[in-house]
C-alpha positions as a Markdown table, in Angstrom:
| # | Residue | x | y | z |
|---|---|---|---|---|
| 1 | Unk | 47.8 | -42.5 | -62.3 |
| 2 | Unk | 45.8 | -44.1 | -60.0 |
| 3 | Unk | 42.7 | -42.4 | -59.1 |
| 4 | Unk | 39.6 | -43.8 | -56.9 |
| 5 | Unk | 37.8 | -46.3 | -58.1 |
| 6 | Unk | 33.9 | -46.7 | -57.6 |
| 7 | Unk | 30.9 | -49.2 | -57.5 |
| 8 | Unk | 27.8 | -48.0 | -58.5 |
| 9 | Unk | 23.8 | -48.7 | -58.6 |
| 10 | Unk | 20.7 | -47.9 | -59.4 |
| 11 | Unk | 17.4 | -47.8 | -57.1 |
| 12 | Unk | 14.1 | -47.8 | -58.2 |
| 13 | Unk | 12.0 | -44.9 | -56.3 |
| 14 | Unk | 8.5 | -46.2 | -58.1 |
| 15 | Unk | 7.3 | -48.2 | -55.1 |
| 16 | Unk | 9.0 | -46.3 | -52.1 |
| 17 | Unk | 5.0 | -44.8 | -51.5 |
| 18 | Unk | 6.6 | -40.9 | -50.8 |
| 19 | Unk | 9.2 | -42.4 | -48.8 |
| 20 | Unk | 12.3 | -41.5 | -51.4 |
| 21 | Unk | 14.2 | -39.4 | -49.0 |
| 22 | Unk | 13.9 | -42.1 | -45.9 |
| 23 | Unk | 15.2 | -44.5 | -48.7 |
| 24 | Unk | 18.1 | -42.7 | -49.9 |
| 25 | Unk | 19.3 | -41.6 | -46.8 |
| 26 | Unk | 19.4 | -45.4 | -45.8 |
| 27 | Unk | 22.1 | -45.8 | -48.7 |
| 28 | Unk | 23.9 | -42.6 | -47.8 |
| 29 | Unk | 24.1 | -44.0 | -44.0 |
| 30 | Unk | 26.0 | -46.9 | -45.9 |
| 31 | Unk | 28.3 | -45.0 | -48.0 |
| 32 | Unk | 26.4 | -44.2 | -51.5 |
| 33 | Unk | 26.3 | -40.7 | -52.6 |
| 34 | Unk | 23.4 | -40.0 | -54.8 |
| 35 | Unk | 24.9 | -39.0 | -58.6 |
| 36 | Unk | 21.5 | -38.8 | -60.4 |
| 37 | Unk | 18.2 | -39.1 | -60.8 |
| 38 | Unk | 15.5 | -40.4 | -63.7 |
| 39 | Unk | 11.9 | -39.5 | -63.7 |
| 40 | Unk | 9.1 | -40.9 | -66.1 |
| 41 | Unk | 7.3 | -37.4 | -65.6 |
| 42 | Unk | 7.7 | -33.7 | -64.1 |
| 43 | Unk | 6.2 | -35.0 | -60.6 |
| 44 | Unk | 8.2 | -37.6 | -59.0 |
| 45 | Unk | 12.0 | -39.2 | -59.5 |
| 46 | Unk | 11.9 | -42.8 | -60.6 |
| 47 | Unk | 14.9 | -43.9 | -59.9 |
| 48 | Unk | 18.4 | -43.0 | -58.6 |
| 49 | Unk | 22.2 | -43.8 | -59.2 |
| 50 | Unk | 24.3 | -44.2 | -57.1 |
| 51 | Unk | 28.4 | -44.3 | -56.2 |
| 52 | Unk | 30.8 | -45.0 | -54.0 |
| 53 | Unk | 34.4 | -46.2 | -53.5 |
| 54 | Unk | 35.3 | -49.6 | -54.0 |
| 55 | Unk | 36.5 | -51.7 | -51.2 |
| 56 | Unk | 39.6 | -53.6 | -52.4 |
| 57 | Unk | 39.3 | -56.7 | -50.3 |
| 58 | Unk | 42.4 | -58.1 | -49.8 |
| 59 | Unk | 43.8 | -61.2 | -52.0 |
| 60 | Unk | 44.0 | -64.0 | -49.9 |
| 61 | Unk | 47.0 | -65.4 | -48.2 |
| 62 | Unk | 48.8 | -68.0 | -49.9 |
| 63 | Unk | 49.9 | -70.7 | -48.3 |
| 64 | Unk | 53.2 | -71.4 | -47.7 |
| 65 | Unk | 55.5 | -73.8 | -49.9 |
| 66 | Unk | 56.2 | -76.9 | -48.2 |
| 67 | Unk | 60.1 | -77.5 | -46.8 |
């Protein structure tokens, strides 16, 4: 079975100063899609996790044996 793979992260939202969404949207430009979210009280998210797939780089090429 091979299904997709993923990368994740977490943001902290404390010390964006009310600009979560501009924040968020920055990683979602780049691929992340917002999973959750953590808050220390009922008025504001604290932080944020994040996925997305992960990019298989490619292994490198191996040189080839001498004649």
């Amino acid at each position: 079975m091979s299904g997709t793979q993923w990368e994740y992260m977490m943001v902290n939202l404390t010390d964006c100063n009310g600009k979560e969404c501009e924040v968020l949207n920055s990683y979602g430009a780049n691929g992340w899609e917002l999973v959750a979210v953590t808050s220390e009280n009922a008025q504001y998210c604290s932080g944020a996790y994040l996925k997305r797939p992960l990019i298989k780089q490619p292994a490198p090429a191996q040189d080839a044996p001498p004649r």
